[in-house]
N, C-alpha and C positions, 0 to 999 in steps of 0.2 A: 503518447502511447495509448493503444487503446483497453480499452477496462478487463480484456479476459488478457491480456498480455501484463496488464496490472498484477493483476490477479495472482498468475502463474509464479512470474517473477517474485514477487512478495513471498508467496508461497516458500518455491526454492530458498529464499533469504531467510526467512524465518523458520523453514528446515532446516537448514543449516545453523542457525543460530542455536535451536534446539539442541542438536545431535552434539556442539560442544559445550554446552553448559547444563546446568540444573532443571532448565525447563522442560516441560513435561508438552511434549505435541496430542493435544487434544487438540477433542473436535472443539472445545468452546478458546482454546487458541488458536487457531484455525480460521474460525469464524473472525475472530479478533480482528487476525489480520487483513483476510476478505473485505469488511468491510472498511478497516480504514486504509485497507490500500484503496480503496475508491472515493474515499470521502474528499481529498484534497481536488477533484474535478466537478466537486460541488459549486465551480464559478461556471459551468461551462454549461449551459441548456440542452444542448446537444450531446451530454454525454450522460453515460449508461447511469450516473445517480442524478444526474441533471434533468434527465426527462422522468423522473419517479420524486421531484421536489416539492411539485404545487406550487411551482413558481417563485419561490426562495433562489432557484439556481439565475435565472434573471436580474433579481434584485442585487444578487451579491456579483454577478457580473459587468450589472450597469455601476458597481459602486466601485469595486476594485480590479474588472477586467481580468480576461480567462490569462492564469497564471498568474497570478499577482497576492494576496494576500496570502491567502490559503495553499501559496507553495510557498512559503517563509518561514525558517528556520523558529523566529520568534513566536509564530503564530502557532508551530509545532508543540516548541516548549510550554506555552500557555496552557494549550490544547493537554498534553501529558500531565504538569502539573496537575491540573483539574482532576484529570481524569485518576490516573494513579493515588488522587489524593482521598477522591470517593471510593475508589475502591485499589485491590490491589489484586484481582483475580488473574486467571489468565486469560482470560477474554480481554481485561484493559490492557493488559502486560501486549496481547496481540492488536490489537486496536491502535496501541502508541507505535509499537512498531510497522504495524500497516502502514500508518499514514507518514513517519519518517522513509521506510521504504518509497514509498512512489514518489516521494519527493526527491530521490535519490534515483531512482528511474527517470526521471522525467530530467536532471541535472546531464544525462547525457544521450539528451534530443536536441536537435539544431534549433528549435525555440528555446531552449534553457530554463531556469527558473529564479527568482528575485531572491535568493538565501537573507539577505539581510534585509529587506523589506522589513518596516518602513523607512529604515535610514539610509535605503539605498535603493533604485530603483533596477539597479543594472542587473541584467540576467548573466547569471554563470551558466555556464557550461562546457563540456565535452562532445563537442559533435558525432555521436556514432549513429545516428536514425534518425529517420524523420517518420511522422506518426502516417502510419496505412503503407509505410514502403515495405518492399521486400524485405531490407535490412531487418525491420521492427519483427514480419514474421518467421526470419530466423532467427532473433530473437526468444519470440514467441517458443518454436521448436525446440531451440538449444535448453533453453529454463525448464521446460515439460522436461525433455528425458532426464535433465540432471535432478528434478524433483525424481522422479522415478528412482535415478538411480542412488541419491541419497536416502530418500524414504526407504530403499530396502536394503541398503549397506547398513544403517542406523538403525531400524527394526521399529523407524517411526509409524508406517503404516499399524503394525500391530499396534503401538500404545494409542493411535488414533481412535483402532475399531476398540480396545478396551474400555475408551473412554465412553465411547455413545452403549456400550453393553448395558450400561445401567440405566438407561434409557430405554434400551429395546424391550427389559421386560414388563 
């Protein structure tokens, strides 16, 4: 999938997440999820955090190949552990669930992803897209308007601009 289709998607999902639970859609969970729905393509050179790494996205693809560590289930929980443990804002709250997100996006591309890596090397999946096809940019589309239209059935949009309000002045 490509990183604004990450994005989008993540987005929706953690819209949604929000609008049934306690959590609060700000912009610093928001960002959360932003970027860690892009962080798991940190193996890939070629992709939208790949080319902004300084060369880290090489390394960790010459070591574990694009798709392989960094879309594992266990790498995920490591990754949350840590993170949630340092902190427990909602920037991490969005960040852990960023990068479970795309790992879940990316579980139903026809390359798949290694979920139990390292005790398994086999990729699961559900084939519904392959990354740059039509399918992916209807994708793309469908996640926009349903962000849309969840953010304003849920009155997410408002508690987003509430949050940077205090920023603005």
């Amino acid at each position: 999938m490509r990183y604004h289709s990450h994005i989008v998607t993540s987005l929706l999902i953690g819209a949604a997440v929000a609008s049934q639970t306690p959590l609060s859609f700000t912009a610093s969970y928001t960002a959360g999820i932003v970027i860690g729905s892009l962080l798991p393509d940190i193996d890939e050179p070629n992709s939208y955090v790949g080319r902004r790494s300084f060369g880290v996205s090489g390394k960790v693809k010459e070591a574990f190949g694009h798709r392989g560590m960094t879309h594992s289930l266990l790498v995920w929980a490591v990754i949350a552990l840590v993170v949630t443990f340092e902190s427990s804002s909602l920037f991490s709250i969005g960040f852990v669930l960023g990068y479970l997100f795309h790992i879940m996006e990316d579980f139903f591309s026809v390359q798949g992803v290694p979920l139990l890596w390292p005790f398994q090397t086999k990729r699961y999946k559900i084939p519904l897209y392959r990354t740059g096809s039509f399918s992916e940019t209807m994708i793309f589309y469908l996640a926009f308007s349903l962000l849309i239209y969840v953010g304003m059935k849920y009155e997410l949009f408002t508690e987003w601009l509430q949050s940077i309000s205090g920023f603005v002045h």
